[in-house]
C-alpha positions in Angstrom: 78.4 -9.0 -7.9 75.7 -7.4 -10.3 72.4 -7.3 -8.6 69.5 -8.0 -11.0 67.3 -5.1 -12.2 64.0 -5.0 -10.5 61.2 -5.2 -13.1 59.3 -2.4 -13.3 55.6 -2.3 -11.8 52.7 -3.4 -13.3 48.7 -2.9 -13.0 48.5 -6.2 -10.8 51.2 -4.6 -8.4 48.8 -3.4 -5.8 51.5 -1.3 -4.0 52.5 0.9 -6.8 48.4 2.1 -7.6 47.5 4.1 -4.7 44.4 5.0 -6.0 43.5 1.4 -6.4 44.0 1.0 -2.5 42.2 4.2 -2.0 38.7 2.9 -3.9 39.3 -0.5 -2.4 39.1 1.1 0.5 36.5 3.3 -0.1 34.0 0.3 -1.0 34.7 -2.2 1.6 33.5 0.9 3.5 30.6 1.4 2.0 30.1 -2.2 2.1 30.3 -2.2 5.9 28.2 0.8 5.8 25.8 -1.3 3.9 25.3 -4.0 6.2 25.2 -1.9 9.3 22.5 -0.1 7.8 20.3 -3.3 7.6 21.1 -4.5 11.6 20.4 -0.7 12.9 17.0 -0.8 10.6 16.0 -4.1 12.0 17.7 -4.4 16.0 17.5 -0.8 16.6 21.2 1.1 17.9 21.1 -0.6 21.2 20.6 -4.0 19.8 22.9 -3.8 16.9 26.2 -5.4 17.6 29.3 -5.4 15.9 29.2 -9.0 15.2 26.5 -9.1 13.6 26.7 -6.0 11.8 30.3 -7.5 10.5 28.2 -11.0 9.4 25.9 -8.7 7.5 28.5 -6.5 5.9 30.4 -9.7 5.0 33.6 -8.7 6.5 35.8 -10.4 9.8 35.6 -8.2 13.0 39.3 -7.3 12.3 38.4 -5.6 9.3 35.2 -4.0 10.7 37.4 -2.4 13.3 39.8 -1.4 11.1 37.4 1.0 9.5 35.5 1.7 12.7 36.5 2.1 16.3 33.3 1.6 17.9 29.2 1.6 16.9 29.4 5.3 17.9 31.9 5.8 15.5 29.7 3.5 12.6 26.6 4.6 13.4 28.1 8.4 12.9 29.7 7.6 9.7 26.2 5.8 8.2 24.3 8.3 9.7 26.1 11.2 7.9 26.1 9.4 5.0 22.4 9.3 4.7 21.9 12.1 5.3 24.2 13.4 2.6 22.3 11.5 0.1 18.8 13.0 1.4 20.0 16.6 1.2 21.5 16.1 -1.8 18.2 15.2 -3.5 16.7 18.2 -1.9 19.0 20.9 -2.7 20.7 20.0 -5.8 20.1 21.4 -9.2 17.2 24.5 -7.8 16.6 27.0 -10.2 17.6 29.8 -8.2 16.2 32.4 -11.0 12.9 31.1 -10.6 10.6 32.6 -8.1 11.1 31.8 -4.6 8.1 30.5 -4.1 8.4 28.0 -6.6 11.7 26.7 -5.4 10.3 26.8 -1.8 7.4 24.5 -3.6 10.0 22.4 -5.2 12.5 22.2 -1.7 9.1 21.3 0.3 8.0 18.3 -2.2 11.3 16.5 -2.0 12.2 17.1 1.6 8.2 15.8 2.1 8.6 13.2 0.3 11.7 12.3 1.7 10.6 12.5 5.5 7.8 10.5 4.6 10.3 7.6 2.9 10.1 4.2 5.2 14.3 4.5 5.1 13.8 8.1 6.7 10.9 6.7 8.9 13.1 3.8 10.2 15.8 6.1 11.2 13.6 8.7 13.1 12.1 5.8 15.0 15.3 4.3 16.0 16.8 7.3 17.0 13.6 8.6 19.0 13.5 5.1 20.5 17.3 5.3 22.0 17.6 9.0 23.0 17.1 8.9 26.2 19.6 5.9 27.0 22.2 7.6 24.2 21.6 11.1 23.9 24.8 11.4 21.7 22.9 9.5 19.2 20.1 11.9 18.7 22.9 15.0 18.5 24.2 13.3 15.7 21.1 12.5 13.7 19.8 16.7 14.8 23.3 17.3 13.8 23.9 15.8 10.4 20.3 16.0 9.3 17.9 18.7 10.6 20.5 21.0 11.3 22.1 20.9 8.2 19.3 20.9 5.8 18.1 24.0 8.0 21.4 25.5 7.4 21.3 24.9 3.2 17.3 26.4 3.4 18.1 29.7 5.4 21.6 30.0 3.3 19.1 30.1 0.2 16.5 32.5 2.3 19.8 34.8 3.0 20.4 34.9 -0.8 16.6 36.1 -1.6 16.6 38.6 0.9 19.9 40.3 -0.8 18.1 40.2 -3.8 15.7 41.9 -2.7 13.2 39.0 -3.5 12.3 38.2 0.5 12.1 40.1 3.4 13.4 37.8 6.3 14.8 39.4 9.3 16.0 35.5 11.0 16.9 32.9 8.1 17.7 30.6 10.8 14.3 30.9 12.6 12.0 31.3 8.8 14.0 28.1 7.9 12.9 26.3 10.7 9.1 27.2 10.0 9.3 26.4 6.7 10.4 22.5 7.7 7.6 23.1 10.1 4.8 23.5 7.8 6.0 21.5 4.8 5.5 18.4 8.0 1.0 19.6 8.4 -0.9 16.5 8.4 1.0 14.1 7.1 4.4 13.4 9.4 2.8 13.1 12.7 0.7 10.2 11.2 3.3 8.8 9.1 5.6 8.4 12.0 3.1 7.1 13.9 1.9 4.5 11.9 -1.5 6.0 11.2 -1.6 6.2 7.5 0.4 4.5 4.7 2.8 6.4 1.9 0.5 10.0 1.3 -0.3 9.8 -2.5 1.4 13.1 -4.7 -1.3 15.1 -4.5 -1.9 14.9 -1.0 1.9 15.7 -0.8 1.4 18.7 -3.0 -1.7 20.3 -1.2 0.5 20.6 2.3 3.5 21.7 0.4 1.3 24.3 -1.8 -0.9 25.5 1.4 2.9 25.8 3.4 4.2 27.7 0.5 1.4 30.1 0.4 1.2 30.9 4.0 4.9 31.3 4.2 5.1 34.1 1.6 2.2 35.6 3.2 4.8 36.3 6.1 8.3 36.6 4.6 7.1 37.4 0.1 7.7 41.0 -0.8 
């Protein structure tokens, strides 16, 4: 008996556009993300449960868990995220043939500016709040955030020094003093709740001041 021919697959056939499932995918994620982001910004990490988080995101528990295995796991995955997008803005499109100092000024007004965001606030807070009842939590923030945009500054100091354009002896260490200065004045009382957003200028007189003393130390 002939068998009839199977019709070939269309655009509505789910199955036969892997790339479709992969995007799909990919945004239910970020929707999840998305909500979880919201509960950990308003309950804190202790207080954020997955029920909720899965009411915010708009998704069933099945399907949060399906992308998720735990809040460790979710609050790692948002957390990197973030972070991504905040070093992103920092680092990319430098002018690495300008002078250092003026990419060191331009590196220290965005990653000012960001620290001093209320989305970067809230995160700090939250994370200082929970580190001594999850310490795991605060590796991951040092991890994905600090760490790493240490990591991109001293890879860029590295690149001056071969060029004979700085003279650092520790990238690592001159990194972590840069971070240090660009925060004079401003972060303490920020995070604290002392002063509201700084306006430009006051931005660019601690970034300008940081700069300055900086190549003092490290400028050839």
């Amino acid at each position: 008996m002939a068998h009839a021919m199977k019709p070939p697959p269309t655009e509505m056939d789910a199955d036969a556009d892997p790339t479709a499932d992969s995007c799909q995918a990919a945004s239910k994620e970020s929707q999840i993300l998305d909500g979880a982001a919201l509960v950990f910004a308003h309950d804190g990490y202790e207080g954020a449960s997955m029920s909720r988080i899965a009411a915010m995101a708009g998704v069933s528990k099945g399907t949060l868990y399906n992308y998720f295995t735990s809040k460790a796991d979710l609050f790692a995955v948002y957390m990197h995220r973030e972070c991504s997008r905040w070093i992103a803005v920092v680092f990319d499109d430098l002018d690495a043939a300008s002078p250092p100092q003026d990419t060191l000024a331009q590196i220290g007004r965005r990653m000012t500016t960001m620290l001093l965001s209320e989305p970067a606030l809230v995160m700090y807070r939250m994370v200082v709040a929970e580190a001594e009842k999850f310490p795991d939590l605060a590796e991951t923030f040092y991890a994905g955030g600090p760490a790493r945009s240490m990591k991109h500054l001293a890879a860029f100091l590295n690149d001056m020094k071969s060029q004979g354009r700085l003279r650092v002896q520790d990238a690592d260490f001159a990194a972590e003093q840069f971070f240090a200065l660009i925060q004079t004045q401003l972060c303490m009382r920020r995070r604290l709740r002392l002063i509201d957003m700084p306006s430009q200028a006051q931005i660019e007189h601690v970034v300008s001041c940081a700069v300055d003393l900086f190549m003092r130390g490290y400028g050839i």
